[in-house]
N, C-alpha and C positions, 0 to 999 in steps of 0.2 A: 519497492525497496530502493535505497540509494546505494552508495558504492561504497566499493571497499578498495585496501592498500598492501603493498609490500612490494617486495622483490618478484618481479615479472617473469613469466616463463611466457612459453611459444603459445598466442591463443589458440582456441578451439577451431580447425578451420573447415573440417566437415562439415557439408549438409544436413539438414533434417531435425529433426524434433529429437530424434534417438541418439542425434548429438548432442544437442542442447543439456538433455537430461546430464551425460557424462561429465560436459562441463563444471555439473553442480556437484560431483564426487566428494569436491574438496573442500567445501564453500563451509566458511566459518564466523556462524553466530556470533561471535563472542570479538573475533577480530574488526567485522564487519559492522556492530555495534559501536564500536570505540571508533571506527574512520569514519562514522559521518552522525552521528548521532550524539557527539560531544562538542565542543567548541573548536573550528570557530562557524562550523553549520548549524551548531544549534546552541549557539548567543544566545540569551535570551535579554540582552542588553541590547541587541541590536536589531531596529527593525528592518533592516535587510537581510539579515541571516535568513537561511532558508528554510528552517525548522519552525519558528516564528510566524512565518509567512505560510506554511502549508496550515498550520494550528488556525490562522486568522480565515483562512478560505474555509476549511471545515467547519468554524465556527457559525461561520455566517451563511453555509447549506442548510447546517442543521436546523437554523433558527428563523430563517425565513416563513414558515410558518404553513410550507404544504409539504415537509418530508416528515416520516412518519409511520407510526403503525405499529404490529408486534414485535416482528422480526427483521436482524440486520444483519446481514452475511458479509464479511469482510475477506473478500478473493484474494487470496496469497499474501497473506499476513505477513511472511517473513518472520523473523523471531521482533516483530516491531509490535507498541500497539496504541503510540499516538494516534492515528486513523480513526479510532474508534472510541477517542476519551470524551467527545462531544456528541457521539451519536448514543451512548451508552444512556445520556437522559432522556434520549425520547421514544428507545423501543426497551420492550419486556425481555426479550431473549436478544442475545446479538453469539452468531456464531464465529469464529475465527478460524481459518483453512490454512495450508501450507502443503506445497510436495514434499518438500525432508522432514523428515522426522528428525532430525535437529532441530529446526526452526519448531518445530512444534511440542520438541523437550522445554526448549527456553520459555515457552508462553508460559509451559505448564509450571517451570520453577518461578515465577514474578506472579500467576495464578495462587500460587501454594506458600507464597510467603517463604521461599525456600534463600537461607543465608547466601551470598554471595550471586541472584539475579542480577538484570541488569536494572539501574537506580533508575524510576521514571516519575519521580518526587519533580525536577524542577516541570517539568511537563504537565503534568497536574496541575501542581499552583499557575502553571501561565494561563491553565485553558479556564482552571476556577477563576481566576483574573478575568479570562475575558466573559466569563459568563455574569461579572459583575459580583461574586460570590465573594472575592477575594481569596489569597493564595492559602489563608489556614484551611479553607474549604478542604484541602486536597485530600487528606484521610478519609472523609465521605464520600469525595469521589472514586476513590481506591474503594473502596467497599462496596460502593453500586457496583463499578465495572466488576470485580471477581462476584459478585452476586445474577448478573446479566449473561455471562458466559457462558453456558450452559454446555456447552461443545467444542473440541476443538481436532476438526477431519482432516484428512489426507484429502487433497482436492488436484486434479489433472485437467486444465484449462482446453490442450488440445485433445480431450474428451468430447461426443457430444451430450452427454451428462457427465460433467465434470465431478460431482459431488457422487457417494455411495447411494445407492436406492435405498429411498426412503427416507433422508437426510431433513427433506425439508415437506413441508404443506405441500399438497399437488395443485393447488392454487399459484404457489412460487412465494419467494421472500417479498417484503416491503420496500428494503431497498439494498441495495450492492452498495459498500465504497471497496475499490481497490486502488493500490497505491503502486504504482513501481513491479509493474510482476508482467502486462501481458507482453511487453516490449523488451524485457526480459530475461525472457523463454520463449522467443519466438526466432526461428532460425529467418525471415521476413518480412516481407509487408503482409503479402499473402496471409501468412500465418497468423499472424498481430489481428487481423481482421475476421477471420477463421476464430481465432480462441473467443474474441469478442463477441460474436454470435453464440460461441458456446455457453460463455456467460449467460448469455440472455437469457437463456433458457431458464436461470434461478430466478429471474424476477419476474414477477406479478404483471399483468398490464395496467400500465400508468404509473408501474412504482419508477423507483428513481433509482440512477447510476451515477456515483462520484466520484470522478475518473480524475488520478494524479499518477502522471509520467509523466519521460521525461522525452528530452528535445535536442535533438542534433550529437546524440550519444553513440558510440560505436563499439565501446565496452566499458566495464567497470570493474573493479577488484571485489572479489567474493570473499576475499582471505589473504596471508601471506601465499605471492605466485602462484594466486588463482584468477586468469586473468577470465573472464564473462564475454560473449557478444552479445551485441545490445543492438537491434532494431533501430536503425537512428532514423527517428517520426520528425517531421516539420508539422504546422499547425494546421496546414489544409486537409494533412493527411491523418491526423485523428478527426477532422472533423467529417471526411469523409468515410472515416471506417466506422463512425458513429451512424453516421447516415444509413450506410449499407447492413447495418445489425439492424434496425429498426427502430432508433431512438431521434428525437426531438432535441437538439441541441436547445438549450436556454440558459446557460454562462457558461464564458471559457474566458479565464484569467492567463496572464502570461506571467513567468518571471524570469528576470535575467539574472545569471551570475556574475558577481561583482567581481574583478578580478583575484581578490583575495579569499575567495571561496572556491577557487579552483587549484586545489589543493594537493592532485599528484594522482587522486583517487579513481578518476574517471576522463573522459571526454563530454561530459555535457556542458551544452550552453546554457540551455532553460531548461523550464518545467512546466506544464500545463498542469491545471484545474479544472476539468469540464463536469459540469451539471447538466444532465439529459435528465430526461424522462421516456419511459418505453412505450411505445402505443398502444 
């Protein structure tokens, strides 16, 4: 997930995961939608906006031509579901997860065609766009993804079965993307490393993980004066917590934020893109 805005109170400053969770009390879909998932992060005029730039790295995981298979689990959805508008064509079921049941009300109203979700029309045409489809494509696309969804769980990362039993194949999913969740929810590095292992656990051996956070962040707004602690990862340090879960690093993309996209919302600098595979 990215960040959110308003009027700041005292961050969260206890330890632990059992903090972390409190933190999320107040964390609001609907505010947190509007601070970084509208313009000027997600321009689609501009290709450095950063919305643009996550859609163009997804596009070209999915389409490289060995990610793949039935099923695609998308770890801590957030009430978001960009992540998953280009992997929707190449597996049969794709599940989406969240700890609040908030974030997992909102999937289900843009799921359900319910009046006043939140609009993810221009996102669609951009990713039909990049699939060469063109932008009228997008109503197709809307119609595969609510046909591909089959699921949408409460999922607990610093679990070491994050998902409910029985959730998935005992074989494990095809492939993981998560976007902006283990870095977080994680009261440190430790833990950012820790959860990531416990992902692992959902995927397949050999399947693939398409890992986007973020980079040199220390918190982010959930809501009006909900201020988040955020894991602030550098690039050595996702690529060693990749190592230590048991994957294959094979891309990691950087981005940087332009100064006019640093917008009040957050402290990040970049954002990483990493493409592994599980052994």
């Amino acid at each position: 997930m990215e960040r959110g805005k308003g009027e700041e109170k005292e961050p969260c400053l206890e330890d632990g995961v059992a903090a972390m969770a409190r933190c999320y009390r107040g964390f609001n879909p609907t505010a947190y939608l509007q601070y970084n998932y509208t313009p000027p992060r997600a321009d689609f005029t501009r290709p450095d906006s950063i919305v643009p730039w996550k859609l163009a790295c997804l596009h070209r995981a999915f389409t490289e031509g060995d990610v793949g298979g039935e099923m695609l689990v998308d770890v801590g959805s957030g009430p978001t579901l960009y992540q998953v508008l280009s992997g929707c064509e190449k597996f049969g079921r794709v599940v989406l997860t969240d700890f609040l049941d908030v974030n997992r009300t909102e999937l289900k109203r843009w799921l359900g065609e319910e009046e006043g979700s939140f609009d993810w029309t221009p996102y669609l045409q951009h990713v039909c766009q990049l699939e060469g489809r063109g932008a009228s494509a997008w109503q197709e696309k809307a119609a595969r993804l609510r046909s591909v969804v089959t699921e949408i769980l409460p999922i607990d990362v610093h679990k070491p079965s994050p998902l409910p039993a029985g959730s998935l194949p005992s074989s494990g999913a095809d492939c993981l993307v998560s976007s902006f969740c283990l870095e977080s929810v994680s009261p440190d590095l430790a833990s950012f490393t820790r959860a990531l292992g416990h992902v692992s656990s959902l995927l397949r051996p050999g399947g693939h993980l398409l890992l986007i956070g973020a980079l040199g962040e220390s918190y982010y707004m959930g809501g009006p004066g909900v201020r988040i602690p955020v894991v602030p990862l550098d690039e050595a340090q996702v690529c060693d917590s990749l190592r230590a879960s048991g994957y294959t690093l094979l891309h990691l993309s950087i981005y940087t934020l332009p100064p006019d996209m640093r917008v009040g919302v957050d402290d990040v600098t970049g954002i990483f893109f990493a493409k592994a595979r599980k052994a």
